[in-house]
Every structure is written in structure tokens, then in C-alpha cells.
N, C-alpha and C positions, 0 to 999 in steps of 0.2 A: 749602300746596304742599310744604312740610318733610317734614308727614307721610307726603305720600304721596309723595314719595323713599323718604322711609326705609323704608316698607311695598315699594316697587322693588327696593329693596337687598337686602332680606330675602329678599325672595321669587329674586329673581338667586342670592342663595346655596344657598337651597336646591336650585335647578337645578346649579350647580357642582359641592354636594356631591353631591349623587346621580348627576353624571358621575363625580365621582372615587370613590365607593364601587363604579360599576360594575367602573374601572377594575382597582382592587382586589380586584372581587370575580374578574373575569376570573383574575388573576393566581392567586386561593388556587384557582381551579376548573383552571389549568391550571401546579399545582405539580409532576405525575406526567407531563410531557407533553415528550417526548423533544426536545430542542434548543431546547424552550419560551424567548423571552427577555421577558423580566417587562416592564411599561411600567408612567409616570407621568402621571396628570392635571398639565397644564401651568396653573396661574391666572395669571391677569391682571386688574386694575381695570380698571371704563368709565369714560370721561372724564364730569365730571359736571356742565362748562360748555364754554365755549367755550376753544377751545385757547390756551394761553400764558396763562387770567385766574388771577391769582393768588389762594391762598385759597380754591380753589375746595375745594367736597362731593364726594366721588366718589361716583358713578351705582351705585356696588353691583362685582360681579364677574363672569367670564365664563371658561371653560375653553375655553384659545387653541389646546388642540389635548392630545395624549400624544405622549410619546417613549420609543420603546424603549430598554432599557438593556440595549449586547450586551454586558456580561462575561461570563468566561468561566465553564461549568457544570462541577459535578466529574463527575469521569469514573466508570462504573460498570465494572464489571469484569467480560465476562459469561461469555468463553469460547467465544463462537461467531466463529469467522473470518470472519463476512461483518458483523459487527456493526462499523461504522465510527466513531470520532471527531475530532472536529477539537481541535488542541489550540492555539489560539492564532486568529491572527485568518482569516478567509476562512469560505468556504460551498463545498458540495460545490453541483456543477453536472448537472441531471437534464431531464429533454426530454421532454414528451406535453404532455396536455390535461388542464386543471383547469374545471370549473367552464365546460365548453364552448372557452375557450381554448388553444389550442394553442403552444407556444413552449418558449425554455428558461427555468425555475425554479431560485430558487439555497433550498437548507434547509442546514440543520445536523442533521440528524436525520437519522444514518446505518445506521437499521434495513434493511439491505438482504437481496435473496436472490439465487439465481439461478432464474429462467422457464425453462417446460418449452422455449423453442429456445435457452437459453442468456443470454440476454440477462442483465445485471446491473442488478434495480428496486429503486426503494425500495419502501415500504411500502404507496403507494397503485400502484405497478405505472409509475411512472415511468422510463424507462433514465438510469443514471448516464454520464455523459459524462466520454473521456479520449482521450487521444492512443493510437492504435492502434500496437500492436508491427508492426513491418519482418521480413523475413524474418533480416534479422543483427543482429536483437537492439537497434535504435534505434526509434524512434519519431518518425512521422508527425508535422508539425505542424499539420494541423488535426484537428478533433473529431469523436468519432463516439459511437455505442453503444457502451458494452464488451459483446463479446460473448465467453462464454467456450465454449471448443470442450470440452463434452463428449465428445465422440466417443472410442474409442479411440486412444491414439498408437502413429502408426506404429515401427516399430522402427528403430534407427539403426546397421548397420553399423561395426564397427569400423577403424577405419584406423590408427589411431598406439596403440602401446602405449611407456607411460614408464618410466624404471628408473633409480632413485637407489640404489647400492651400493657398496663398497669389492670390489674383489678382492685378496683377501692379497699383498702384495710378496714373501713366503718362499715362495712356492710353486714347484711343481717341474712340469714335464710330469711326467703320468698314464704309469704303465708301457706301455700299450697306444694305438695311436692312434684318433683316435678314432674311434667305431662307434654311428649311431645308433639301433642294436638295440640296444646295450649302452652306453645314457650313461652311468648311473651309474658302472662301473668304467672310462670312459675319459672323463669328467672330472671338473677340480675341484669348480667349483659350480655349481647351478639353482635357477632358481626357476621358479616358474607361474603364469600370470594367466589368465583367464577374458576370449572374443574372443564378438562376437556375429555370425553371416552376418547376410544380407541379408534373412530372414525373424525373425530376431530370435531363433532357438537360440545359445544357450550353449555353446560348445565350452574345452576345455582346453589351453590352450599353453603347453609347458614352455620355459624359454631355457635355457641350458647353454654354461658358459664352462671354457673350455679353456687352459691355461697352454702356450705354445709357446715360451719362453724369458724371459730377465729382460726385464721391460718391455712383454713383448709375450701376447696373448691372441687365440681364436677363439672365436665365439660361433656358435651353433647355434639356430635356434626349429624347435621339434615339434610333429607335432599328429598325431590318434587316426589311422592308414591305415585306420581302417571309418570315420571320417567326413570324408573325405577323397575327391572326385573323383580317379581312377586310385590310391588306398593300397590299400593290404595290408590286412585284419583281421587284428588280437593285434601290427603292426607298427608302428611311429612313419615318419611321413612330415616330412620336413625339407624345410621351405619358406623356408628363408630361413638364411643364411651369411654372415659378419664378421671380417673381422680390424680389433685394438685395438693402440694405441702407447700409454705411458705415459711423460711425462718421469721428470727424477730428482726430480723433489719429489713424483708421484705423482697430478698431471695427465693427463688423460688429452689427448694429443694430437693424435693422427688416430684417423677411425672408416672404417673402406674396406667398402662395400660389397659380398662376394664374387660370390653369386650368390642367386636370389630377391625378396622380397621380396612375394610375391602367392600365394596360396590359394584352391584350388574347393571352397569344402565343399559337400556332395552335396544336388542340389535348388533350392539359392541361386544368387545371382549368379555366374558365372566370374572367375578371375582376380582374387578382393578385395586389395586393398592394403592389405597389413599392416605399417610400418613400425615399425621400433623404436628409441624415440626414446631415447640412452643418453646424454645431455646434450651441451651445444657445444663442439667439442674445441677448441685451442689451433689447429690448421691451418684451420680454419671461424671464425676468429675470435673464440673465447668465451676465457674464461676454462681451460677443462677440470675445473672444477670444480664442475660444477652437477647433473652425473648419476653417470656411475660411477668410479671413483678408485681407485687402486692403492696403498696405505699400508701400511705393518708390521703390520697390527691381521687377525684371523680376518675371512674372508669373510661377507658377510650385508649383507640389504637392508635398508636403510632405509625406502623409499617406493616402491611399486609401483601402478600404473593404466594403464586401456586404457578408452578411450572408445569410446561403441556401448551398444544398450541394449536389451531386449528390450521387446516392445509391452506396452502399461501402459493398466491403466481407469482412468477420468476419480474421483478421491475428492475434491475439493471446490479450492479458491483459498485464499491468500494473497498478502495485503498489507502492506508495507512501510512505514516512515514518510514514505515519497516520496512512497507512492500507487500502487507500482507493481503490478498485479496477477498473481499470476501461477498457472496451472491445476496441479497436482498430481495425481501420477497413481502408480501402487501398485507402480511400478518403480521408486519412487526417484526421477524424472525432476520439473522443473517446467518451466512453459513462459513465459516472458513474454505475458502478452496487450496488456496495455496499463497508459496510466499517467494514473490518476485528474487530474483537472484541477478546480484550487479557486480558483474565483472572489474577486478584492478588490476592493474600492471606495474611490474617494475618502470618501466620507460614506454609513457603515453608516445612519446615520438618515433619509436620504435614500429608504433602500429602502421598496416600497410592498409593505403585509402584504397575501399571495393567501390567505391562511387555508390549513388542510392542513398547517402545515407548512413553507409558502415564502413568498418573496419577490420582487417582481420590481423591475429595475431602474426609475427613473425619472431626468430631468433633475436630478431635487437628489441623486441618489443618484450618478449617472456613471455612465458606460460600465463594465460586468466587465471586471477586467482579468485573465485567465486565465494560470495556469501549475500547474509543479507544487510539489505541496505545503514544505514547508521552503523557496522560496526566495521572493525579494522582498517580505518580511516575511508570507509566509504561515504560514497554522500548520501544524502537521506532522500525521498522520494515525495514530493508534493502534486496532490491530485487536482485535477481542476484546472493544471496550468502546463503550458509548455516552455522551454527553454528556447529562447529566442538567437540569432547567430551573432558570435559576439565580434563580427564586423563593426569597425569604427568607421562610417562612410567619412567621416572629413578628415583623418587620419590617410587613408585610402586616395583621398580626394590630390589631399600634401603629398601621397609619396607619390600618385602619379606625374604629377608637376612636375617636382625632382626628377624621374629618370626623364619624361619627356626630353626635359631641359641640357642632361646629359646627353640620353641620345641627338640633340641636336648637335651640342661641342661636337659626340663624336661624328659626327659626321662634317662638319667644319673644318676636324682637322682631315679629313680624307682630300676636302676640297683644296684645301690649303695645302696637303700635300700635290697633288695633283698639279696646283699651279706652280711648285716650286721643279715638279719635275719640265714644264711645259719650258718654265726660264731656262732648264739646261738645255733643255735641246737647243731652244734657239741662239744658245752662244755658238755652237755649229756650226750656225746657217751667216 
């Protein structure tokens, strides 16, 4: 009866190791295999009497199952914007059908692209899932597609133009008053920014500020009278008019709006609103010191812009280490679309492998508990790179040797049993 235990045992090992050299061999065949996470043959003894009897033989062995091991994969570096990785813990979260079933899948393997209607897949054509952008810039709390709008963007009018400068405290009124056919010799200083209408042309608008005594200033915006509704060609059309107060420290204290404010450029909307934002005075409550300022120092601008933006084609997405996506377009402009959402679990080991690439949730695994990246201990998301499989091939290499090596013992001892049975027969004979 001994014997033929031990021939049990033997032969039980051999089954083991040839589970765990699969296991292994899986692992060296998917060393190249983007978010790949390497697993182990789990052994266990069989009991080899009855339970609790002391002294007992054990029954041989048995492989009680594999467990994945998710540490983390280095990161490749590839250069393509849509190339995703996770840097810590969580799984990106993706929506079709695998293998006939339909549902959400969670991978690490963020080889994505964008589909001819925009959608954002992975690799096998799957949509990534995230919280959709709002129109002002927040985001929806449940999931969808990310879909990114190719399309051309429309152009955005400009409204506010901003102006951080000093105007010289030494100055004087201009000999002549002023004339805005003749700004230059009737005032002190200008600048110019660049306004867009309502079709998304470029126009040129000068401001020009005008010294009217200590402490006090007029400001002027101009723009072309050939593109201009009712201007002059070769003339400057003034649409807009300011007087400025400066304390004695060189605050600017009130801004009074004279007259203007709004522009027809020819073709475009009527009436655009063009405001010029020259920082919050002391009678508005600010400070006076946030846009334009009146100090003993030469005139000149510090910082100048005017929002509005001419129409722009769709050049490709980025994303942020939050996840957030967003479309880029050859004006300069990007858009938020939406904000990647990365799946954690109570017990990563838990999760059941769909092959492909993913994972699906089960009862040992828990519910996904979704957000965005970087927060409640997820990992953060890096663009450009992928997550490489965190197979150790010479680790892999040692544990094949090892069972090889077993599996040879056990089979050694089957021979070796074998011949111990061959010796009894022939005491028989």
C-alpha cells in the first residue's frame, strides 16, 4: 500500500509541476505584452489520512489555484499622445464586447487611438470610459464614451481685452488735443492687440492713452474704418472711450467709462462687446493695482491679451495626470472633453482574467470603485508612455529550472518505485 502512495505522490507532482511550468511558461510568452501582470502556481499538500491523525504521510500535491502579482510595470516612453499609462494602483475602464460578452472591462494597457466618429478605443476597439465635460468646464458625474469632437472649432469672439502697464507719473498733456486721425502726435502711449469678430477674422486694435493732468488719464481703442461697419478707409474708427484716476501712490483708482464700448466689424455680428479690462480700481473695490498704474518709471506694457480665437482643425488630444482629455486644435485653442475614470478594488486578486487584456470584476474582487486618477489612492496617468509587463524573464527563467528539476525527482521516484515493485515480483519466481 506504501508503494503505491508513493507512486500517487509522484505522479500528483508531476501534474503540479507541469501546472506550474505552464504557468511560467505563460508568463515568459507574455513578457512583451503591454500591462501584462505575471502570475504564480499556488501548491498545496493532500491530506494523506484522516484529518487531525497524527503522523500521518501526505497524499502527494496539488496546484490550489495562480495568483496574479499586480506590481507595478516600467513605464516605456513612446511619444505618442494617445499612448496611456497607469502609474500606481487602478485600471483604466473600457465598454464593448469581448469574446460575445458585452459589458465594462477594466485593463492596464493603454494603447489607445481615436475612431473614424471620434470615439476614444483601445487596442481591441473598445471605448474608454470617463466623465463627460459640461459646457463650463466641469464634468458630469456619470460615465460615458469619450468622444472627441473632431470637427472644426468654431471661432470665439472676442469680448474682454486685458492690459497690465504703468503710465509714466512725469508726463505731461500732448501739445495738441486729441485726434484720432492723428494719435500718435496727440498722445502719450499705445499699444495694440489683435480682437477676433464673430466669424473668427483677426482685426487690429490700438489703445492709446492720453495724459489730461497729474493723476489723471483718457484712453482711446481704434480699429481699421475699412473694417469697420459705417468707418472711413485709410481712417481709424474709435469705439470706445475712458477716463482713469490714479492715487498718490500710483494706484489706479477709478476707471469711468466714457462712451462706447461695442464694434460692427463688416459681415459679423452687430454691436460686439468689446471691453477693456484695465485692472480693479480702488473705487470697484480692488486693490488698483492689478492692471494699469501710474509710477515715476517710462511707460510700457507689461502683459497684454484679449480672448476670442479664430476657427481651428482638430490636431490630435491630450492628457493630463488626472485623466483629463482634452482636443487640440491648430489655433492654439484646446478643449476639455472629458475626464478618464480609473477603476480600484478592494482585492486586485479577486479580479477574474477575460484574456485580451482585461479583467472583470467578481464577488472576491468588489464592486469598481471609480474616480479620477490621482485621487483615493489611484494611480496617476502618464501620456506618451505605456506600461510595460512586469515579468522578470530570469526570475521566470530560475523558477522554470526549479520545477523542471522537480518534475524530474518526481518522476524518478515513479521509476524507482516501479523497480521496487519489479524486485517483489521476482522474489515469486
Amino acid at each position: 500500500m506504501s508503494i503505491s502512495n508513493a507512486m500517487n505522490s509522484a505522479l500528483s507532482g508531476l501534474g503540479a509541476e507541469g501546472d506550474a511550468l505552464e504557468v511560467a511558461g505563460n508568463n515568459v510568452a507574455n513578457a512583451n505584452t503591454i500591462g501584462f501582470k505575471a502570475s504564480r502556481a499556488i501548491f498545496e499538500d493532500v491530506l494523506g489520512g484522516a484529518l487531525g491523525q497524527a503522523n500521518s504521510i501526505g497524499g502527494g500535491v496539488q496546484v490550489a489555484g495562480t495568483q496574479q502579482i499586480f506590481a507595478q510595470g516600467s513605464l516605456e516612453t513612446t511619444g505618442q499622445p494617445t499612448d496611456l499609462a497607469l502609474q500606481g494602483d487602478g485600471f483604466f475602464v473600457v465598454h464593448g464586447a469581448v469574446d460575445g460578452t458585452t459589458g465594462d472591462f477594466y485593463s492596464r494597457a493603454g494603447q489607445t487611438s481615436i475612431s473614424n466618429d471620434g470615439t476614444l478605443v483601445d487596442a481591441n476597439g473598445l471605448a474608454l470610459q470617463g466623465y463627460l465635460a459640461n459646457s463650463n468646464g466641469t464634468f458630469g458625474p456619470s460615465l460615458g464614451s469619450v468622444q472627441v469632437p473632431t470637427a472644426a472649432l468654431a471661432p470665439q469672439p472676442t469680448s474682454t481685452m486685458s492690459l497690465t502697464a504703468n503710465l509714466d507719473a512725469t508726463a505731461t498733456p500732448p501739445a495738441q488735443p486729441w485726434n484720432a486721425q492723428s494719435p500718435a502726435a496727440t498722445s502719450n502711449f499705445s499699444t495694440q492687440m489683435t480682437v477676433y469678430d464673430s466669424l473668427g477674422n483677426a482685426h487690429p486694435v490700438s489703445v492709446y492713452f492720453v495724459n489730461t493732468g497729474p493723476g489723471t488719464w483718457d484712453y482711446h481703442a481704434t480699429a481699421n474704418g475699412s473694417e469697420v461697419a459705417g468707418g472711413t478707409p485709410g481712417q481709424n474708427f474709435e469705439f470706445e472711450t475712458g477716463s482713469l484716476t490714479f492715487s498718490a501712490n500710483g494706484a489706479l483708482q477709478s476707471n469711468t467709462l466714457s462712451a462706447g464700448g461695442t464694434v460692427s466689424f463688416n459681415g459679423a455680428t452687430a454691436n460686439q462687446g468689446v471691453s477693456l479690462n484695465l485692472g480693479t480700481s480702488i473705487t470697484a473695490g480692488g486693490t488698483g493695482l492689478n492692471g494699469v498704474t501710474q509710477f515715476g518709471s517710462p511707460s510700457s506694457v507689461t502683459a497684454q491679451s484679449a480672448d476670442g480665437y479664430a476657427s481651428g482643425s482638430f490636431t490630435g488630444i491630450q492628457v493630463d495626470s488626472s485623466g483629463v482629455v482634452n482636443a487640440t486644435y491648430d489655433n492654439g485653442q484646446t478643449l476639455a472633453v472629458a475626464q478618464l475614470a480609473v477603476a480600484k478594488f478592494t482585492s486586485n486578486n479577486g479580479l477574474a482574467n477575460a484574456g485580451s487584456n482585461y479583467w472583470t470584476a467578481t464577488p472576491a474582487s468588489g464592486q469598481a470603485s471609480l474616480g479620477a486618477a490621482g485621487s483615493g489612492g489611484r494611480g496617476s496617468i502618464v501620456s506618451g508612455s505605456l506600461e510595460e509587463s512586469n515579468v522578470d524573464i530570469t526570475n521566470e527563467f530560475v523558477d522554470i529550472i526549479a520545477h523542471e528539476r522537480a518534475f524530474q525527482a518526481d518522476a524518478k521516484t515513479i521509476t524507482t518505485v516501479d523497480e521496487m515493485v519489479q524486485s517483489a515480483l521476482a522474489m515469486k519466481q
